[in-house]
N, C-alpha and C positions, 0 to 999 in steps of 0.2 A: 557481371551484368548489372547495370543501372536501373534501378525502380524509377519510371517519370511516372508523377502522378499528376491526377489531370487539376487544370486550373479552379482554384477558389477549394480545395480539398482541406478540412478542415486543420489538417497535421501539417501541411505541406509547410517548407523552410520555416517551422518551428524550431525554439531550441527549447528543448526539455529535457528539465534535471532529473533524476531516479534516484532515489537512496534505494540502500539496500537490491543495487544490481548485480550481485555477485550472482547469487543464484534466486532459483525458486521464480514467485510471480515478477518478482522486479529483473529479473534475468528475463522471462519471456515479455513482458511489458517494454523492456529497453530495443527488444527485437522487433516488436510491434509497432512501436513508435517508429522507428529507423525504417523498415519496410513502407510504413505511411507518410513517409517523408519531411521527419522531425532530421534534426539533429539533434543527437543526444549524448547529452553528458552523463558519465554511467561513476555511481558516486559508494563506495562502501569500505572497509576496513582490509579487505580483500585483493590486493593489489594485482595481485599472479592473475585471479579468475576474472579482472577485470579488463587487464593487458588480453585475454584468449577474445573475449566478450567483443572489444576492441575492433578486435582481427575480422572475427567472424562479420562483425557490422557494414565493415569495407569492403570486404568481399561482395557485398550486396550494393557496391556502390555508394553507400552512403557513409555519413561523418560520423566519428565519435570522437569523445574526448573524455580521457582517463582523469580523477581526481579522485584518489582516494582521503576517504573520508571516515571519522569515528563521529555518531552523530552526537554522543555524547559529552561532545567537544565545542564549547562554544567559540574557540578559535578553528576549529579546521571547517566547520558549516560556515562560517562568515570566509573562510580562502577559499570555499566551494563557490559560493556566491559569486564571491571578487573577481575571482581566475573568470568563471563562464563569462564575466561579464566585459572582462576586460578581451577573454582573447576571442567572443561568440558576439558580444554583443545581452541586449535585453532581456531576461527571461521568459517565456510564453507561457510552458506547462513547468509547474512543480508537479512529481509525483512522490509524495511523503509514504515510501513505504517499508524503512529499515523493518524489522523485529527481532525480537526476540523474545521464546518461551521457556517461561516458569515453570512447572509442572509442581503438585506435589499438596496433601492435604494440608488445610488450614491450619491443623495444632501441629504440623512440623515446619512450616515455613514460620521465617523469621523477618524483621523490617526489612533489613539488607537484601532479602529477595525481594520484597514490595519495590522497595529501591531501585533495583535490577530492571526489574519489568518496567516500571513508569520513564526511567530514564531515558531507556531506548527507544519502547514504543509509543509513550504519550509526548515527554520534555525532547525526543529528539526529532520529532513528528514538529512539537511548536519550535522548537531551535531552524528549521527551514521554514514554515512558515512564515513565523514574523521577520526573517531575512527578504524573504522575498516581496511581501506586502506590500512597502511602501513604494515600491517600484510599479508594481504591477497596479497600483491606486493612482501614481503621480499618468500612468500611461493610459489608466481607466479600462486594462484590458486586464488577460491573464487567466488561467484553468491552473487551480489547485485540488490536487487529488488525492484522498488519504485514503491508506488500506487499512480499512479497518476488520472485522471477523464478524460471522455470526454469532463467535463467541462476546462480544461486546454487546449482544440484542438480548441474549438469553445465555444463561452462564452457566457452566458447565463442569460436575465436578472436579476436583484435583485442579482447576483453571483457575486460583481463585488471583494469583497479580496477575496474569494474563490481562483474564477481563477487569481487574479491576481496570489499567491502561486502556484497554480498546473502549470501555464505557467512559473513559473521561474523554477519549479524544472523541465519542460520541458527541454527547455534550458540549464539547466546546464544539462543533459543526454545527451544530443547530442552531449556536449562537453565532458564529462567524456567517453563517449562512444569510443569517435577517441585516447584520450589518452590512454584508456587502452589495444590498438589494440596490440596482440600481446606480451600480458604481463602473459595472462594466466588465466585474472581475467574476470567475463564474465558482463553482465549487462543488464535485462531488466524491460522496465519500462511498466506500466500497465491501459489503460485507460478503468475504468469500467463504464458503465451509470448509469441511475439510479439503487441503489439496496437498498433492502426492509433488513434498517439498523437501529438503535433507531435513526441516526442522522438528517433525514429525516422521521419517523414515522410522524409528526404533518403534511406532505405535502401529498395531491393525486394529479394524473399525468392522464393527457390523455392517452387514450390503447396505440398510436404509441409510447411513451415514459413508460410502464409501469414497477412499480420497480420487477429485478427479483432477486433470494437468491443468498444470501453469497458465498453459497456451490460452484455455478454455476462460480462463480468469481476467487475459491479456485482452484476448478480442472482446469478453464484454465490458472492459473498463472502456476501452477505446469507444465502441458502440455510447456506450453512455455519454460519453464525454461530447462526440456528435450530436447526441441527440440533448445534451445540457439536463442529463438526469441528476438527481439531488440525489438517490442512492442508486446504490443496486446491488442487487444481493443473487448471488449464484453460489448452487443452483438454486434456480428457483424455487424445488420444491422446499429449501430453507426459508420460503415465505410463512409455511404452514405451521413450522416451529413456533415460529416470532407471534405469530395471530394468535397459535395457541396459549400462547405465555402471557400478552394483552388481556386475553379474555378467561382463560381458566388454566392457571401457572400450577395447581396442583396438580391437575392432566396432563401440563406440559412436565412439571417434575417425574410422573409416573412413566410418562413416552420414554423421556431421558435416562430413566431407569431400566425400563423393559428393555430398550435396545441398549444400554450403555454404551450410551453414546460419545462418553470420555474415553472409550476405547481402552486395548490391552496393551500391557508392553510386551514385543519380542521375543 
């Protein structure tokens, strides 16, 4: 069955890239998008769960197009690029959301893991990015989307390259954001909590922190993205963390402790 969506629909014959669409939110985001009437290029290291991803898309009547992708690659993000663009055309939505997580406390991790973490989730965050940019400047349009955590707002024990990565790709939004004022190119970034993803399967979480689906993640990027939100944080009661950490981070420490909110492993 065919999705027609109705005229001026803000997704409609888009072509939107996805890192990290193998699974988890970039799996349910490449679905959302495709339902909404994107065409999408589904981009990860993952080739098998990509080809399935593929399938499933068509079945829905809509297009995809396989590229796999390591983003830690500054040659295969530049043949992500080139391919979409050569065999789709323009780019419209980036969605910058590979990851991967670090775990593990401060005095046992070593640079190599810092390393790890920044390369995936910050440098291969900006390795799509500034691919995409000049395009999307020279066209004066374009929606760049980065998934970033609420662990990048407020940071979280045993998290410690995680967030250090999700706070720089913070940081560099804030700045990319005032630059592109007024260029036509739009930008939001995206902090999700916990969500019930394979990258976190081996952790359970106390109820106030517990993980909720992809999907959940998927519809309010979209949501955002319509309505040209600069963040959005789900759930939203992960507002009340972040406000507490702004205004009294010793409280927000002791929250984070009473519930341990870094959760158990298995």
């Amino acid at each position: 069955m065919e999705f027609r969506m109705p005229n001026g629909d803000y997704f409609a014959d888009k072509v939107a890239v996805v890192t990290g669409a193998s699974t988890g939110i970039g799996r349910a985001l490449a679905l959302a998008l495709a339902r909404a009437g994107s065409r999408v290029v589904l981009a990860s290291r993952n080739a098998e769960a990509l080809e399935d991803l593929c399938r499933e898309i068509q079945l829905l009547g809509r297009q995809a197009l396989v590229v796999p992708t390591d983003v830690t690659s500054d040659e295969q993000v530049k043949e992500l690029i080139d391919r979409t663009e050569r065999e789709w055309g323009p780019i419209d939505i980036l969605v910058a959301n590979s990851g991967l997580y670090v775990r593990g406390k401060v005095t046992s991790l070593t640079l190599a893991d810092f390393d790890k973490a920044l390369n995936v989730n910050f440098y291969g965050m900006l390795r799509a990015v500034l691919g995409v940019l000049p395009g999307m400047l020279e066209r004066g349009r374009g929606h760049i989307v980065l998934m970033s955590s609420v662990d990048g707002r407020k940071g979280l024990p045993l998290d410690a390259p995680y967030v250090a990565a999700k706070s720089a790709m913070r940081g560099f939004s804030g700045v990319l954001r005032q630059e592109l004022h007024g260029t036509g190119v739009r930008l939001t970034i995206v902090y999700p909590g916990r969500i019930d993803t394979p990258m976190i399967s081996h952790l359970r979480f106390h109820p106030v922190s517990s993980k909720i689906p992809p999907e959940a993640v998927a519809q309010a990027t979209l949501r955002g993205m319509r309505r040209n939100s600069v963040e959005v944080v789900i759930p939203a009661l992960a507002w009340g963390l972040i406000y507490m950490d702004l205004i009294l981070p010793r409280v927000a420490d002791w929250f984070v402790q009473l519930f341990h909110l870094e959760g158990w492993e298995q």
